[in-house]
N, C-alpha and C positions, 0 to 999 in steps of 0.2 A: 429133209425126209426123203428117202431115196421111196420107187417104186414100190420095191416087196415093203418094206413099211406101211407106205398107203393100205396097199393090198392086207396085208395080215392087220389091217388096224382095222378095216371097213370086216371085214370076215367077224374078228372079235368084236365089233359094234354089234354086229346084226345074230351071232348066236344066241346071246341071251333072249332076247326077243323070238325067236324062232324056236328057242327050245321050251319058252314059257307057254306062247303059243300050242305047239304039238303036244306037249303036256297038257295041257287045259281042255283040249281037244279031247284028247283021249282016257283023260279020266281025272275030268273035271271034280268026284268028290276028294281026292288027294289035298283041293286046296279050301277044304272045308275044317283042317286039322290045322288047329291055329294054338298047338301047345305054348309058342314062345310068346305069343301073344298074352294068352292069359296069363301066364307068370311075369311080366314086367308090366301089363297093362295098358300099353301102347299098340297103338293098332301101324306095326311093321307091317310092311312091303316089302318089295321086290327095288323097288326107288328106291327106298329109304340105302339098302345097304351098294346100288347104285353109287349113292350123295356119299356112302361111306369110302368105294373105291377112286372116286372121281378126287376128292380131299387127296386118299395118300399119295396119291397118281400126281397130283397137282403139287403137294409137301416134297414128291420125292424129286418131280422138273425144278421143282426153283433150289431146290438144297440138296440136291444129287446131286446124281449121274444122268446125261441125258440120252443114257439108252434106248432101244426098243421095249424095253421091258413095260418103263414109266407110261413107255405110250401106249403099249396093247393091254395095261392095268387100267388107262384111260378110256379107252376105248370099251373093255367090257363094262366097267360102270357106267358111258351116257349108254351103254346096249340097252342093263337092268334100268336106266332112269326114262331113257324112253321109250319104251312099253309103257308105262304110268301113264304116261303124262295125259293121252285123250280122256281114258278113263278119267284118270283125276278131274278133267274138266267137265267131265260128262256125266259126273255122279249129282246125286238129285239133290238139293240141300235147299226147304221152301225153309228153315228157321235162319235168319239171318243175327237173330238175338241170340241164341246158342251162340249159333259163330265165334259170334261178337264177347261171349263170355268166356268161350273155351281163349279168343286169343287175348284176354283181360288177364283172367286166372294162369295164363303159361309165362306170363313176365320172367317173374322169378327165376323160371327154370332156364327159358332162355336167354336171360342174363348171363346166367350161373352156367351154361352150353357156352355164349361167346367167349366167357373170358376164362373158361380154360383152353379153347380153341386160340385164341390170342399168348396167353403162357403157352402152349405147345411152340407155334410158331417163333414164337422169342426165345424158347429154348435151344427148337433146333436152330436157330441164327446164330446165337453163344458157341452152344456145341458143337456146329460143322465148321465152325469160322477157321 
């Protein structure tokens, strides 16, 4: 990783954070409008599509090219993933039985998440081979 890398990687880390921030700031009900939310019914973040660029960032290092590209795609996903992350530890949650049933009842799904996550990865192994 030469300099200007570092540089435009730490720059792309720290905008999303900084943009979410001064958004939030300055007009905080904009994140009260939660349309993609209620149509798939999962409660998306700002992390969540983070975890999304951080994946292709990491599919495109190991089975790419290793440009700048991969790495300032990397970079702005841990930006969107850490912003979450205190929040996420900081959010209140006195039912531990919920918890414990939302992560019972998500099995399935997150089965049925790794092991197409697993085909992807095997595919592209096949395909870029």
């Amino acid at each position: 990783m030469t300099i200007t890398t570092l540089i435009l990687f730490i720059i792309i880390l720290i905008l999303p954070s900084t943009y979410q921030r001064i958004h939030f700031a300055l007009r905080a009900d904009d994140f009260l409008k939660i349309s993609l939310r209620k149509k798939v019914g999962l409660q998306i973040h700002h992390g969540h599509w983070g975890l999304l660029w951080i994946f292709v960032s990491s599919m495109w290092l190991i089975f790419g090219d290793k440009s700048i590209y991969p790495i300032l795609l990397a970079g702005f996903g841990w930006g969107l993933l850490l912003d979450e992350i205190v929040p996420a530890l900081r959010m209140p949650s006195d039912d531990r039985l919920l918890e414990l049933e939302i992560y019972r009842d998500s099995t399935k799904a997150t089965v049925i998440l790794l092991g197409i996550i697993v085909l992807l990865i095997v595919g592209l192994f096949f395909l870029l081979k």
